[in-house]
C-alpha positions as CSV (number, residue, x, y, z in Angstrom):
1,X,14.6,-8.9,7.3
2,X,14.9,-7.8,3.5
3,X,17.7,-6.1,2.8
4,X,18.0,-4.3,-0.5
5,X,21.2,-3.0,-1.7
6,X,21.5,-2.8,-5.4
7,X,17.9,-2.2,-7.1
8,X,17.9,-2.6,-10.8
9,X,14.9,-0.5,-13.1
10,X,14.6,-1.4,-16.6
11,X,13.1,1.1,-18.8
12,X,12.1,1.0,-22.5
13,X,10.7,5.1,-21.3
14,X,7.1,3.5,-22.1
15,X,4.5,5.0,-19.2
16,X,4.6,1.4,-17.5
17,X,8.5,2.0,-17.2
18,X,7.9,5.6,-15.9
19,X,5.8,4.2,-12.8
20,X,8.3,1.1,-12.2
21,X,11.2,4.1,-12.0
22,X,9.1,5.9,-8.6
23,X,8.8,2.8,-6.9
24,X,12.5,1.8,-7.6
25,X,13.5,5.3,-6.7
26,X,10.8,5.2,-3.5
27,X,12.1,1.4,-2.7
28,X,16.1,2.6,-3.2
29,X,15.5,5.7,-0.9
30,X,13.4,3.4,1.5
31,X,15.9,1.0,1.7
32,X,19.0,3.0,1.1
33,X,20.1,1.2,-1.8
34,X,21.7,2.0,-5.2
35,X,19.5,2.5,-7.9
36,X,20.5,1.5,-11.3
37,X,18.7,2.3,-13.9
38,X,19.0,0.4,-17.4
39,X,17.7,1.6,-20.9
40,X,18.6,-1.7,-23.7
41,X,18.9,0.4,-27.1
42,X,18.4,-1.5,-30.1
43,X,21.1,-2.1,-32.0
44,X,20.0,0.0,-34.9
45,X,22.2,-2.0,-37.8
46,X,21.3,-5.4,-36.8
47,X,17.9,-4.4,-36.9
48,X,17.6,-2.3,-40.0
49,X,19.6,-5.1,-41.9
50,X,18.2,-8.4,-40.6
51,X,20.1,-11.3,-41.2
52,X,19.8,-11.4,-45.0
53,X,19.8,-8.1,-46.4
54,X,22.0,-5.0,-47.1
55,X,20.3,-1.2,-46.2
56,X,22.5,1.8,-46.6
57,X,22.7,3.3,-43.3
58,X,24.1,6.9,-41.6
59,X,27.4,5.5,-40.3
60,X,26.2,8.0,-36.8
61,X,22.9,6.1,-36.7
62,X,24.1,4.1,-33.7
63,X,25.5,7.2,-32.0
64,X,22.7,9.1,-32.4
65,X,20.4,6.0,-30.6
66,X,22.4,6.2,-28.3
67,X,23.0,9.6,-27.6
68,X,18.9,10.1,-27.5
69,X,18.4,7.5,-24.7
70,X,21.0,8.7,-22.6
71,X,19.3,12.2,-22.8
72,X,16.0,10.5,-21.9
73,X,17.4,8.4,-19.3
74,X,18.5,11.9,-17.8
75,X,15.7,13.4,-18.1
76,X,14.1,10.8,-16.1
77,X,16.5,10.2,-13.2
78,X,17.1,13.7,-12.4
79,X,17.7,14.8,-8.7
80,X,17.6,18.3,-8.6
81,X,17.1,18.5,-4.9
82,X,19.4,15.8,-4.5
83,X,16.6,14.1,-1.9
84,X,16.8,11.2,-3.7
85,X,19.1,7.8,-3.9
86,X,22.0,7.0,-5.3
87,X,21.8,6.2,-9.1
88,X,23.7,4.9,-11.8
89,X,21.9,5.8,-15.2
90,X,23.2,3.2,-18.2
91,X,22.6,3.0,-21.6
92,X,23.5,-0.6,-23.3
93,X,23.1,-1.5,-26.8
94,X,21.8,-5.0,-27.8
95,X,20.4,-6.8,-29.5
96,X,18.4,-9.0,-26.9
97,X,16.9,-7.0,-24.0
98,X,16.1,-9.5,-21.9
99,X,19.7,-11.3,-21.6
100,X,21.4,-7.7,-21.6
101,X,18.8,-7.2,-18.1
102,X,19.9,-10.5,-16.5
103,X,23.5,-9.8,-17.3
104,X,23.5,-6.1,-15.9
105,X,21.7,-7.9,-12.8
106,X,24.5,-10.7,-12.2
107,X,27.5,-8.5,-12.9
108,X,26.0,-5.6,-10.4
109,X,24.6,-8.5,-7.6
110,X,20.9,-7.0,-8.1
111,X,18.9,-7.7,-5.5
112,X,15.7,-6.5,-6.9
113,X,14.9,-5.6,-10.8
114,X,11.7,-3.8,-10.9
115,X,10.3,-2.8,-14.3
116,X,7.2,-2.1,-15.7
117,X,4.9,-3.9,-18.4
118,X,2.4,-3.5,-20.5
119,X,-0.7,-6.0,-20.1
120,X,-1.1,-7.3,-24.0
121,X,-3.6,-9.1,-24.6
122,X,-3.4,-12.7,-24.8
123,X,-3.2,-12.6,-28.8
124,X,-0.3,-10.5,-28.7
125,X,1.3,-11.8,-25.6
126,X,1.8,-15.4,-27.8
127,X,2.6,-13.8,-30.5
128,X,5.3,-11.3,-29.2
129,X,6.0,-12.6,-25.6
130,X,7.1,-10.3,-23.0
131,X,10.6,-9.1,-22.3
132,X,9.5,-8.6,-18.5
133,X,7.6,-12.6,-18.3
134,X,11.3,-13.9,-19.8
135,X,13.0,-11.6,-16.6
136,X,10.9,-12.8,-14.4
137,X,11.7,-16.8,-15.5
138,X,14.8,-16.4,-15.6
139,X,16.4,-13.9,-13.2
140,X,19.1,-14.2,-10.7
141,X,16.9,-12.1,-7.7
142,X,13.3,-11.2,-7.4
143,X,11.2,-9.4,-10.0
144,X,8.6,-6.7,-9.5
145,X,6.4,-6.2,-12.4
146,X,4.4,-2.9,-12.4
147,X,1.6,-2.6,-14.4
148,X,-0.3,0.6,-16.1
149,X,-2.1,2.2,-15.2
150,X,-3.4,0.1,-12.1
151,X,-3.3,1.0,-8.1
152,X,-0.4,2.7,-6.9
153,X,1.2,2.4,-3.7
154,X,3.9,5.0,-4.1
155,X,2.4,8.7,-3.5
156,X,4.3,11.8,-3.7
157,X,5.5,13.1,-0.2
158,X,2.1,15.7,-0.2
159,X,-0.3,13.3,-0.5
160,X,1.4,10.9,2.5
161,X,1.6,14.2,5.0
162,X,-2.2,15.0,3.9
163,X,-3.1,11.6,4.4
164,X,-1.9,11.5,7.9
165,X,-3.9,14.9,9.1
């Protein structure tokens, strides 16, 4: 028997990370588990400056990233019936998304990360890599990758109920 307890969504708020949120939420609410959902902000210094060179910033530029992703992340996990699972919204900033993922995962015993990605193409893929093909490598628990658009499997409640008349 699976059991899922603690299901981790990693969202970057792209449309591939808005499908791999429903079938964390549908999976968490299937299974009764926690849903956490993780948004890795950019550390906005570190990346403005680089590693040799000096840019004036706003000293509130790092609150203000952060302050916008936590609204988004809000936006996103919203419960307004309160139908659906638990959830833990976090914003973390970093510098490396992909070791700020596996971390969250070990410290919270993750059983299952689902996030979404977005199908470069090859060119791209080598010369960027992928943040969810370096999760998947390298993860404590099992991955699900969600691509899109593609086949879903999750429906909304309507389209189930219809489906079954």
């Amino acid at each position: 028997m699976i059991a899922l307890k603690q299901i981790l969504v990693a969202t970057d708020f792209g449309e591939a990370s808005d499908v791999a949120l429903r079938y964390g939420q549908t999976l968490a609410k299937h299974f009764g588990a926690h849903l956490h959902v993780l948004h890795v902000a950019q550390n906005a210094y570190f990346n403005a400056v680089g590693s040799d060179a000096y840019v004036a910033l706003s000293p509130g530029l790092q609150e203000e990233v952060e302050a916008a992703a936590k609204q988004q992340l809000a936006e996103r996990v919203i419960d307004s019936d309160g139908s659906g699972p638990r959830t833990t919204a976090v914003v973390q900033t970093s510098t490396s998304p992909v070791f700020t993922i596996l971390d969250y995962a070990k410290r919270n015993r993750i059983d299952l990360i689902v996030m979404g990605t977005h199908g470069r193409g090859p060119m791209a893929h080598l010369l960027m890599g992928s943040v969810a093909e370096r999760v998947v490598r390298l993860a404590p628990c099992p991955v699900l990758t969600v691509r899109h658009p593609e086949h879903e499997f999750v429906m909304p409640d309507a389209l189930v109920a219809a489906a079954r008349v």
